[in-house]
C-alpha positions, -999 to +999 in steps of 0.1 A: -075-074+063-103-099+079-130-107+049-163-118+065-183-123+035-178-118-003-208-127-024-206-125-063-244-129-069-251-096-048-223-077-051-217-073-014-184-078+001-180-072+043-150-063+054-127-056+085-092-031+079-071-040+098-039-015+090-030+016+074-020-009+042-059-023+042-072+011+037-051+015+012-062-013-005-099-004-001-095+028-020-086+010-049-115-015-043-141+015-038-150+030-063-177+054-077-210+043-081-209+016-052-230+021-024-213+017+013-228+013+043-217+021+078-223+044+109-216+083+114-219+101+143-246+132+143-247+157+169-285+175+167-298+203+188-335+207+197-352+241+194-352+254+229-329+225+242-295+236+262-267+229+258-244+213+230-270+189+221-274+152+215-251+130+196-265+104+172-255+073+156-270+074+119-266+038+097-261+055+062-263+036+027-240+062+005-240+058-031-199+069-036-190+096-053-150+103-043-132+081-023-099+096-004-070+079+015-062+101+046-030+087+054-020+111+084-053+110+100-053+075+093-092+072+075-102+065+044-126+092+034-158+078+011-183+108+003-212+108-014-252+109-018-275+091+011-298+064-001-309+054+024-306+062+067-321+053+098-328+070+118-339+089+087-351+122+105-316+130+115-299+121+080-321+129+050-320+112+020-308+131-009-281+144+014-243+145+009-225+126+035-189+111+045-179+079+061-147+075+077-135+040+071-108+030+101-087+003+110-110-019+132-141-007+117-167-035+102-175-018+065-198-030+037-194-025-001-215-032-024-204-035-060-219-012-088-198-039-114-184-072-095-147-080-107-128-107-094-099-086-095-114-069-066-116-099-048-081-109-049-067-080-045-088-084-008-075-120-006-038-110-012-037-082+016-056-107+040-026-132+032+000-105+034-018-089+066-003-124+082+037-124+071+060-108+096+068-073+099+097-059+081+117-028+091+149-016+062+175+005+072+199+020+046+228+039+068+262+053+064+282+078+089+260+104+080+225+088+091+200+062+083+169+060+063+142+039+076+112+021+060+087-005+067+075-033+043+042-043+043+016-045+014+036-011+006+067+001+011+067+030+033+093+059+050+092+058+087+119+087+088+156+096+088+181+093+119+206+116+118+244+112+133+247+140+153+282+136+158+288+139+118+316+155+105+329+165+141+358+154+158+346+123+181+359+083+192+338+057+194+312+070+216+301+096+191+289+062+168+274+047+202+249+073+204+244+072+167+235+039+169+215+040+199+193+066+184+184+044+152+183+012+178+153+032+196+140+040+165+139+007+148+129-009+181+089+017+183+084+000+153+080-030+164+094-052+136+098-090+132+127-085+112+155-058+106+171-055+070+201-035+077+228-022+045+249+002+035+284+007+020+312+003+041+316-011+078+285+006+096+257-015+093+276-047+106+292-025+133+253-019+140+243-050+144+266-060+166+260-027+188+221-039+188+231-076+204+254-061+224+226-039+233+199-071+240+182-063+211+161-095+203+151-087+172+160-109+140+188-087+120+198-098+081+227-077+070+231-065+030+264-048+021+251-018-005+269+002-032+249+034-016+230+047+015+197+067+017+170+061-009+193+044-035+208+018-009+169+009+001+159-001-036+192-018-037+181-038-009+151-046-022+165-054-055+192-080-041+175-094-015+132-087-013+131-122-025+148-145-001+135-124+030+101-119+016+090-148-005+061-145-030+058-113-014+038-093-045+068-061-042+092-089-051+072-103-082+068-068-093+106-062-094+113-096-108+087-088-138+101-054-138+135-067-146+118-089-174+101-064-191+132-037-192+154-069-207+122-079-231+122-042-246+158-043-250+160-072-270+126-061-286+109-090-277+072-089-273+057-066-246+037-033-249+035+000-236+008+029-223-022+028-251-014+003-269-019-025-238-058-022-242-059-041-276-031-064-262-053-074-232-089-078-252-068-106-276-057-121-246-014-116-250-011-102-223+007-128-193+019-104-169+003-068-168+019-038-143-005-010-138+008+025-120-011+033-088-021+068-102-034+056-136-054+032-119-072+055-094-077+083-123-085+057-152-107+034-133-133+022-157-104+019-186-082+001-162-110-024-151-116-033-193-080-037-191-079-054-158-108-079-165-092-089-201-061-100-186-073-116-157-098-134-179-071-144-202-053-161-175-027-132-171-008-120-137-020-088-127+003-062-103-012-027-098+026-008-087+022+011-056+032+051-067+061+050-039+081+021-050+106+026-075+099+009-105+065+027-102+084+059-122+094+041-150+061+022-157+046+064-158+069+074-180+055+047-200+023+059-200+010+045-167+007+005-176+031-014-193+030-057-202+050-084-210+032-102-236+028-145-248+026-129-285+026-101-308 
């Protein structure tokens, strides 16, 4: 995420996505009743004129009524009412249009309510835009789940051995591991996280630098494979490979608040956070993705409080494991100074 301007007396903030992670984060920053402006493409055909027609580039000021990430067409999808066009003749006022926000694409916002919360959350993914890029791999002899850490955590796929459960030598694993090598390898990754139980993931590793593979490897023997042995990574060791990295605080305060409640020292759950967060008890606050998006002027009362009260604030991305239990619990959950 590139920020070119943010200014708190008008509202406006400029901004350049960068990834599929920054458009992420800009449909939780959009919301509606802001106004966005950027350029859609019109094609318009004359009475009497042949042919397809002519295609037009329209500046549009939308005031926003939904706002929808696209992830496999890679847009974020702002709709709403035209305020104001030029040139105006092709776009009318009054009209309802859609913006399609992409990576690379300059995109202004201007605020219906500024909240600094807003403005961090643009500062944090600009910072996290620059660490390196992670690739975990959970594997046993049957295959290997990949995912990529970013501002998210996200599934890239699953290798399959194709030689599982069949009679084979040690080629049979070659080509197993070759396959999740090329895979790993289209990703591009900075650095390789690679666990499971038994001997596979070392014999992996080795395969890869026997291979030429230059990437950075960091091995994590796991109780499990598949989607168990990849929170179990990230449980053990987000931390040291991925310092300050905001996954890691969450699962850190995660852990807190499940040993709080079960000692029944202070925290709060679901409703009850609200009042919590207007008298200022609230020091660390995890909102679910969901409730955020589908609560928004509740959750930026709630937001504001606690941020205002000198509070940490985490909104839990609705992938990432911990992210289940914080629903169950009514969406938001908080570890408190005080009851």
């Amino acid at each position: 995420m590139q920020i070119i301007f943010a200014d708190r007396k008008t509202r406006r903030i400029r901004v350049v996505p960068e990834t599929l992670e920054d458009l992420w984060i800009l449909e939780r920053v959009i919301s509606p009743g802001d106004v966005i402006e950027g350029i859609v493409l019109r094609r318009v055909k004359r009475e009497g004129e042949r042919g397809s027609g002519e295609v037009f580039r329209v500046f549009v000021r939308l005031s926003v009524e939904s706002v929808k990430f696209h992830e496999y067409s890679a847009a974020l999808r702002v709709t709403g009412i035209v305020i104001e066009a030029r040139p105006e003749d092709i776009v009318g006022k009054g009209k309802h249009q859609t913006i399609e926000i992409r990576a690379g694409r300059e995109v202004t916002i201007e605020k219906a309510q500024w909240s600094d919360y807003v403005l961090d959350e643009l500062r944090r993914a600009e910072r996290e835009s620059k660490r390196p890029k992670i690739t975990i791999v959970s594997m046993d002899d049957e295959g290997a789940l990949v995912y990529t850490l970013s501002q998210r955590l996200e599934r890239k796929g699953y290798v399959k051995n194709p030689h599982h459960g069949k009679r084979g030598n040690a080629s049979d694993l070659s080509e197993y591991y070759g396959q999740v090598l090329r895979f790993i390898s289209d990703l591009e990754p900075e650095l390789v996280v690679v666990g499971g139980p038994g001997f596979f993931y070392e014999d992996f590793m080795r395969f890869s630098k026997e291979k030429g593979s230059e990437k950075r490897f960091v091995g994590v023997r796991t109780a499990m494979a598949g989607e168990k042995g990849i929170h179990e990574i990230l449980a053990d060791r987000l931390e040291s490979i991925a310092q300050e990295h905001h996954l890691a605080e969450i699962l850190r305060y995660v852990e807190e608040f499940r040993a709080r409640l079960a000692k029944g020292e202070p925290v709060a759950v679901g409703g009850e956070v609200y009042d919590y967060a207007i008298s200022g008890a609230v020091d660390v606050l995890l909102m679910h993705e969901t409730f955020f998006l589908q609560n928004r002027e509740r959750a930026r009362e709630i937001l504001e409080a606690v941020r205002n009260g000198g509070g940490k604030i985490f909104i839990v991305p609705k992938d990432f494991e911990p992210a289940y239990m914080i629903e169950k619990m009514g969406g938001v959950v908080a570890i408190l100074r005080y009851r």
